[in-house]
C-alpha positions, 0 to 999 in steps of 0.5 A: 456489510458490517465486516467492511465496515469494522474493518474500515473503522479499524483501519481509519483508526490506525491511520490516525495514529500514524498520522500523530506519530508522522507529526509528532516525529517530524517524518515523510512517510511513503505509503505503498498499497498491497496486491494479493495473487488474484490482484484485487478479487479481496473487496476489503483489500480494494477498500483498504487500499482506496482508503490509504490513497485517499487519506495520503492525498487529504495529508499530502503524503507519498504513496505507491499505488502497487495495486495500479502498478502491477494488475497481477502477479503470476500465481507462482510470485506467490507463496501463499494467498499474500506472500511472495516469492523471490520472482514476486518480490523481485517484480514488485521491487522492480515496479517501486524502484522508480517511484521510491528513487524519485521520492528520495531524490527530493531530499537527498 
């Protein structure tokens, strides 16, 4: 639809002036993906995701695919539609501890 697509163009966008600034400032970034509380029933958030995945393999960044990680968050992980709880962000923090201590190990 067009709303995915300005949304997609929107994003790609912003991508790329990350992309220059993670350049340009030396920087190994980490990207993680986002979840909502109904995993990813949001086809713009799916899309979204796909797409920083894809942009973190062609610039071979880290990322944390949260969103294969964990399938979904009990709906009381959740404040709203995209802001946890203290259970959520504890779940979520136990999901990346893993894969962000690995990452950091390689330089420290």
């Amino acid at each position: 639809s067009t709303d995915q697509h300005l949304i997609l163009k929107n994003f790609n966008e912003r991508l790329r002036s990350l992309k220059f600034y993670i350049n340009l400032y030396e920087i190994t970034p980490i990207f993680i993906t986002q979840i909502r509380f109904d995993g990813l029933k949001n086809n713009n958030l799916f899309l979204i995701n796909e797409k920083l995945k894809n942009f973190c393999v062609k610039n071979s960044y880290y990322i944390i695919p949260l969103d294969e990680l964990i399938n979904q968050l009990d709906i009381n992980d959740f404040y709203d539609e995209i802001h946890t709880t203290i259970s959520g962000s504890d779940k979520i923090a136990k999901s990346i501890y893993l894969p962000i201590k690995n990452i950091l190990e390689k330089y420290y």
